[in-house]
N, C-alpha and C positions, 0 to 999 in steps of 0.2 A: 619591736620591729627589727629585721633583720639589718644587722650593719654591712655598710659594705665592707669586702676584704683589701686587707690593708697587707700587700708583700714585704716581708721583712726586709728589701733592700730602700722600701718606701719609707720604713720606720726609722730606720737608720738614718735616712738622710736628714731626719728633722731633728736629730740631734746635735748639730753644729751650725758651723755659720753659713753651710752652702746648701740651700733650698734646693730639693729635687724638681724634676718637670711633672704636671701634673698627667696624670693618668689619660685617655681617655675619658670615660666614666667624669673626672673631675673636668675635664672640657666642658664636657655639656653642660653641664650644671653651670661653671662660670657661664658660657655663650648664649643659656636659654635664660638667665636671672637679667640680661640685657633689656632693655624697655626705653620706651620714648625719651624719657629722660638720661639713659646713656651718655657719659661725659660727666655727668655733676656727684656721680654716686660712685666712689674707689671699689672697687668690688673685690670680694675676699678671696685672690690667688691663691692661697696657702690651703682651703680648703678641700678636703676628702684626700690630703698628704700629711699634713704636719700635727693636723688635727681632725675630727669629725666633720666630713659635708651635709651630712643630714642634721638636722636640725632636731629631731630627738632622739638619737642617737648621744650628739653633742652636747643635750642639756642633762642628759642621763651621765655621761662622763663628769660635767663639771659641779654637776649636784652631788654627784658621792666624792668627789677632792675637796668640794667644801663640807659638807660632812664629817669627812675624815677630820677633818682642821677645827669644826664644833666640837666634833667627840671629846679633842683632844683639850678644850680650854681655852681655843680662839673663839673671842667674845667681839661683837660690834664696838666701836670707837668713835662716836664723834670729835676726840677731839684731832683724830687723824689729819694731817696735813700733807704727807708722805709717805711715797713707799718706794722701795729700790724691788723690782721683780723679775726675774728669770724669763728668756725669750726661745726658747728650745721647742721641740715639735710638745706636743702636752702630755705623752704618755713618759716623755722624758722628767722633764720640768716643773708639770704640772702641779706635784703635788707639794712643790717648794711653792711656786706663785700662789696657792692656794690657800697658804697658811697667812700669808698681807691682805688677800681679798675678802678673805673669811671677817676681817677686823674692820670692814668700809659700812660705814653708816651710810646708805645710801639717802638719805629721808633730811640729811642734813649739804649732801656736795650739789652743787648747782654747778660746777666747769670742774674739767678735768684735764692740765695739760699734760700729754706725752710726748715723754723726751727717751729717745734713743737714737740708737747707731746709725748709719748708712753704712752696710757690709759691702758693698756693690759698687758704687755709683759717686763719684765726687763731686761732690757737694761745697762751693766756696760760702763757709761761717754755717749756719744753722737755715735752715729750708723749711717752706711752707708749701701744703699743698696749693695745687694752683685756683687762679681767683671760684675759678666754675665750679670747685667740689663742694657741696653741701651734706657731705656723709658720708661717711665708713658704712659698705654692705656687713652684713655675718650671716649664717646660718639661721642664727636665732632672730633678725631682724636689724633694719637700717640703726647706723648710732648719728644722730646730728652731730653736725660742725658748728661750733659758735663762731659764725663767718663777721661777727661784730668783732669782738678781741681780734680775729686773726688781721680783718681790717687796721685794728691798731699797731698791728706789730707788723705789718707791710707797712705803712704810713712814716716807720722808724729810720726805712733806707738798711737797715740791717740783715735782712732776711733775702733769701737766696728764693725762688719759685721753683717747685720740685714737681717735674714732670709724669704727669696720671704713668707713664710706664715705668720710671721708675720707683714713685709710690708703690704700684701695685708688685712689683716684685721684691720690695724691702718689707721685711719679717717680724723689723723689731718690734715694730708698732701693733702691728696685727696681733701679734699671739698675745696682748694683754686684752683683745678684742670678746674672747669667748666668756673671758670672767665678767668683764663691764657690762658683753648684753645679758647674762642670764640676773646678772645684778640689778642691771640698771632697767629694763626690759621684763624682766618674768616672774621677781622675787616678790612673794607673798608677804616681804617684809617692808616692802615700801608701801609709805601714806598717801601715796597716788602724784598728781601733779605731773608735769612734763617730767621728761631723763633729764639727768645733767648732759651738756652740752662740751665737745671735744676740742682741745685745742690742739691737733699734732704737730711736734718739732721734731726733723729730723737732723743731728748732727752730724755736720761732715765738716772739712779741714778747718781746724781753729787749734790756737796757741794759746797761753797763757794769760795773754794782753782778751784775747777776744772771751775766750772763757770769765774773764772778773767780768767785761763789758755786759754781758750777756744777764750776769749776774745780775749786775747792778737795775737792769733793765727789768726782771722776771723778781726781783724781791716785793715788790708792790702786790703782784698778782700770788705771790708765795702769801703774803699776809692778807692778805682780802682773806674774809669770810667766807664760806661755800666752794672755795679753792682745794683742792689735791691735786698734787704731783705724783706723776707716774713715770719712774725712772726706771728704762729697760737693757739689762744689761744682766751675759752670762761671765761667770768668771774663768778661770783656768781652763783655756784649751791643751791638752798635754798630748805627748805621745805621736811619734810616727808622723799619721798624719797631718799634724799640724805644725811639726819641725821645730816641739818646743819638749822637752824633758830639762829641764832645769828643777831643784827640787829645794823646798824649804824646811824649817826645825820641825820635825815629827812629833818633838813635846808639844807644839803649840797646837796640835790637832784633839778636837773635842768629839767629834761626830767618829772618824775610822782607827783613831786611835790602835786599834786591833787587826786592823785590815778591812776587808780583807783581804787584801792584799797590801804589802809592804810598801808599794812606791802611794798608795791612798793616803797615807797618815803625811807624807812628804811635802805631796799634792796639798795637803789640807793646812797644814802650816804655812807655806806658801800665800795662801788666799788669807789665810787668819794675817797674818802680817798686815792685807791691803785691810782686812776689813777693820781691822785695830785703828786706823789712819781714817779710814771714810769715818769710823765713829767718833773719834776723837775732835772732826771736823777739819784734819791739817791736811787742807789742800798742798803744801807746798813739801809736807813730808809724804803724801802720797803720789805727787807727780818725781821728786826723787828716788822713791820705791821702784816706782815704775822704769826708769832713766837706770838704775842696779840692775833690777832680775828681769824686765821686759814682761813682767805677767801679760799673758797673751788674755787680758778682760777687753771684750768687746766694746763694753760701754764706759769704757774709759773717761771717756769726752764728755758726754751726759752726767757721766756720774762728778766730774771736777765742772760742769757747769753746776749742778746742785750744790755743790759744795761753797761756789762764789757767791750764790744765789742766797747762802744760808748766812754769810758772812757778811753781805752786804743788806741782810733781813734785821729791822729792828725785830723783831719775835725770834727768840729763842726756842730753837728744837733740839730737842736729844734723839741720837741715832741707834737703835738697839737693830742688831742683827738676829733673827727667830729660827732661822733655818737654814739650815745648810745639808747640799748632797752631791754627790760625785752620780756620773753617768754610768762610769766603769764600775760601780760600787751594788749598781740595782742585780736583783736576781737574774741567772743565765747570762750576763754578760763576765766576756773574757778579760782580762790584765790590763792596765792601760796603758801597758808599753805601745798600742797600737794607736789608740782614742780616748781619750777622756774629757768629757766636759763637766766644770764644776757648776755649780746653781747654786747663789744663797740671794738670801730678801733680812729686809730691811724696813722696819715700822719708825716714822717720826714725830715725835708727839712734843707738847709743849711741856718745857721745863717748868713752868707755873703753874699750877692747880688752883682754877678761882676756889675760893672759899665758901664753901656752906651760908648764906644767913644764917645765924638763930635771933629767932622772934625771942622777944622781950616776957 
């Protein structure tokens, strides 16, 4: 099927933190996907810009990024718990987020909460959609709400009610949207049974004190059974535009090592630094990291709430980092003295390994 065309100043925009205005062409589609039930169903803004509006178009995209990611030796995980994934338009991103999704046992997760940014819109402590939402739209198909949990976590006094406009124009949550439905929704690998069901938190103003609090509150639901966490966050915005060139040890760069170009290897030491800190688990030498160089990571917040969240979890996870890539690094793009945006992912698995029976 013919896709629609996507102008290079539209592609570009889905590469950072500032979402473009949707098209025309992507109007209608948001305005005509409208139906009696309008108000209860978030509906996917970012669609026919950031990513595919058509629907097979978009399952044809996110089936050959997970592909790529089988080809390569990403194998299904039940004993997954978490994952840290990239929130960029998906011809950006996509093929980092791809390599954590690729690993999701779907046939074993019953609730998925997501936790990211508010790029936009201030937000006091962490935000819940409001009481009336009963689902995330996408291309591929509605994703439910588990309006029970999220009942429980209004009921706490904690949570902030995050208004359908600026739901619908915050990013971070969506662009984990296209992997969940073609997963959760279309894959010939699941044993049937309803989808898992969505808890979304949007993080916005919170400190140290509110961050462990947070934690302390989300480690129950970390250790439940059928639970994954989806934590959305891009790393290093560099260059120009984003009024950050700070640069870190070039030995510690794995991925550009070579370039190609010289400020990439920089860039990528830099991020190794944080991601050395997020795996190690030390919220408090990663929130000093931060307090030094100001690494411009979006999901800062989200990601040191998973971290209190891990701390205050009796179950023990290890943080392995799988992938890592630069924006200014992909084919045809220029230097990143202008733009760059970094993307890596993160798989959480349990440091214990039950053990085998052996029959007698």
């Amino acid at each position: 099927k013919h896709r629609p065309s996507r102008p290079p100043s539209i592609l570009r925009a889905g590469l950072g933190l500032r979402p473009p205005c949707a098209g025309p062409a992507a109007m209608q589609r948001l305005l005509g996907s409208l139906s009696s039930s309008a108000g209860s169903v978030r509906r996917a803004k970012h669609a026919g810009s950031w990513y595919e509006g058509d629907g097979a178009a978009l399952r044809e995209d996110v089936q050959q990024l997970l592909a790529a990611e089988w080809a390569e030796g990403a194998a299904r995980d039940p004993r997954l718990k978490a994952v840290i994934a990239p929130h960029a338009g998906l011809r950006y991103s996509g093929a980092v987020a791809a390599r954590v999704y690729a690993c999701l046992d779907t046939n074993v997760i019953r609730r998925i909460f997501l936790i990211g940014p508010s790029h936009h819109a201030l937000i006091d402590g962490i935000g819940l959609p409001g009481e009336g939402v009963t689902a995330y739209a996408t291309p591929l198909g509605d994703l439910p709400l588990d309006v029970d949990t999220l009942g429980e976590l209004r009921r706490t006094g904690l949570f902030s009610a995050v208004p359908m406009r600026v739901d619908e124009a915050e990013h971070s949550l969506e662009m984990q949207l296209p992997f969940l439905a073609e997963l959760l929704l279309h894959s010939p690998l699941r044993s049937g049974g309803p989808p898992a069901v969505l808890v979304p938190l949007l993080v916005g103003q919170v400190g140290p004190e509110d961050e462990a609090r947070y934690g302390r509150l989300l480690a129950p639901y970390l250790e439940a059974d059928g639970n994954l966490f989806v934590i959305s966050s891009d790393f290093c915005h560099w260059g120009a535009q984003f009024g950050y060139t700070r640069t870190g040890r070039p030995e510690l760069a794995e991925t550009y090592r070579d370039g190609p170009y010289p400020e990439n290897a920089s860039i990528e030491g830099l991020d190794r630094e944080g991601m050395a800190l997020i795996a190690a688990q030390d919220a408090e030498g990663f929130r000093q990291y931060l307090a030094r160089d100001a690494n411009t990571i979006c999901g800062r917040h989200p990601i040191l709430v998973l971290l209190e969240t891990l701390r205050a979890s009796r179950r023990e996870l290890r943080v392995d980092f799988v992938k890592y890539a630069q924006s200014s690094a992909m084919p045809g793009m220029g230097p990143p003295t202008n733009s760059s945006v970094s993307y890596a992912c993160a798989c959480l698995t349990p440091t214990y390994v039950q053990p085998v029976p052996v029959r007698a």
